[in-house]
C-alpha positions, -999 to 999 in steps of 0.1 A, spaced: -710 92 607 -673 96 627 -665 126 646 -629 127 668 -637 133 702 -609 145 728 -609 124 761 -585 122 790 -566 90 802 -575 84 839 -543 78 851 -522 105 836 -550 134 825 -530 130 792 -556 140 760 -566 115 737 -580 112 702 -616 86 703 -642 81 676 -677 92 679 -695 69 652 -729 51 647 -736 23 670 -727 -12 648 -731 -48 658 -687 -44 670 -700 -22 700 -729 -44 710 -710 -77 709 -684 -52 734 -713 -46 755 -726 -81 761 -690 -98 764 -669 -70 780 -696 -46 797 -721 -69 813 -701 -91 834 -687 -59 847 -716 -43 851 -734 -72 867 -705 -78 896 -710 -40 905 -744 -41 909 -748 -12 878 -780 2 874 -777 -2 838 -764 -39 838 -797 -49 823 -802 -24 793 -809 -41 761 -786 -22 738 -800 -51 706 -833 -33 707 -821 -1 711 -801 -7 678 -829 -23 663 -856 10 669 -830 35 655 -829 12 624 -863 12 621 -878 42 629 -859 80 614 -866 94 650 -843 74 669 -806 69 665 -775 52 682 -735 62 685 -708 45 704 -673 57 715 -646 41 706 -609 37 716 -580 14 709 -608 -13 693 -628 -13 723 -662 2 731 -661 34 757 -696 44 755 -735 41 741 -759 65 737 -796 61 721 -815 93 714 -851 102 699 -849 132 679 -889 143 674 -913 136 699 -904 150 730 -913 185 744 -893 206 767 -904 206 803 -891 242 803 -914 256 775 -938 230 761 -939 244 726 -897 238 721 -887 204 710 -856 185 730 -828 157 715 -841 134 744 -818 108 753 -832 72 758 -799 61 771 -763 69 780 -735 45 790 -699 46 798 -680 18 798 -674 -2 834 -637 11 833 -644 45 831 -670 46 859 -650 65 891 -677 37 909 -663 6 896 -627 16 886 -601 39 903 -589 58 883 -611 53 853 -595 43 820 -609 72 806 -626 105 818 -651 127 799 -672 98 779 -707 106 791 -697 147 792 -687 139 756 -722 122 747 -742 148 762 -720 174 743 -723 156 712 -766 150 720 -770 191 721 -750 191 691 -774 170 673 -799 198 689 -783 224 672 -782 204 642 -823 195 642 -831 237 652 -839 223 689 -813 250 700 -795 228 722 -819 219 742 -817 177 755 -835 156 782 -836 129 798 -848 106 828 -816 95 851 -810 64 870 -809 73 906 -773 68 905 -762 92 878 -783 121 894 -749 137 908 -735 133 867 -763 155 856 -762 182 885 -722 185 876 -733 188 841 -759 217 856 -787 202 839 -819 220 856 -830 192 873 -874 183 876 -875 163 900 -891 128 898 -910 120 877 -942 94 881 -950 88 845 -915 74 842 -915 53 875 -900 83 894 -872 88 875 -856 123 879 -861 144 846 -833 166 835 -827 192 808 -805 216 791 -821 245 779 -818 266 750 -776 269 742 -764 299 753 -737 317 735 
């Protein structure tokens, strides 16, 4: 799978042409060499994520599956999503895309770098999960649990946020509703 992808240089807003594609063993070697040192010096949230077992789950199981970013040869951003066994918190009896786990790379976090290499990686994830909604009849609909410090990415995203959540150690559940047109 490859998609183009528009995203925005950070230091000049000019657009720029990235690749959506399945997550391979490139963008997990990125990760552990490029990302985690980063990651780890800033104190991420996410410095810890095990993006080797993600990969291995969506190889083994039909309901789970991976994609990366990429850009000039480098990795930009993960995602892990399960396609078939979560429920909207919204309406119960409507299936959600729900995402497992979204990353942008430690140069395009506003947190860690000023300005970020590129803008619009994790909007472009999101936008690509509720495609894979459309895609699987979910209408659009996506959710996820967010680490306390991506809560303000998901309210600028106006994901209805559910507050925490204590089966899933108080993370903050969000969701996208049915797409409207």
């Amino acid at each position: 799978m490859q998609r183009r992808v528009l995203l925005a240089r950070g230091h000049d807003n000019q657009r720029v042409e990235t690749l959506l594609v399945d997550l391979a063993q490139k963008h997990l070697d990125d990760f552990e060499a490029d990302w985690r040192p980063l990651l780890e010096q800033a104190g991420a949230e996410d410095k810890f994520w095990d993006w080797v077992v993600k990969k291995r789950i969506s190889l083994s199981s039909d309901n789970f599956e991976s994609y990366a970013i990429e850009y000039q040869g480098m990795t930009q951003g993960l995602m892990a999503i399960e396609t078939q066994w979560h429920r909207s918190q919204i309406d119960r009896q409507n299936q959600v895309v729900y995402v497992q786990a979204i990353a942008s790379a430690p140069w395009n976090r506003k947190a860690i770098q000023q300005p970020p290499t590129l803008r619009g990686v994790g909007t472009a994830l999101l936008l690509f999960a509720r495609q894979r909604s459309m895609e699987l009849g979910y209408e659009g609909r996506i959710g996820l649990h967010a680490l306390p410090g991506a809560e303000s990415f998901y309210d600028d995203q106006n994901m209805a946020d559910y507050g925490p959540d204590p089966d899933q150690e108080n993370l903050t559940y969000f969701e996208y509703g049915r797409f409207q047109r």
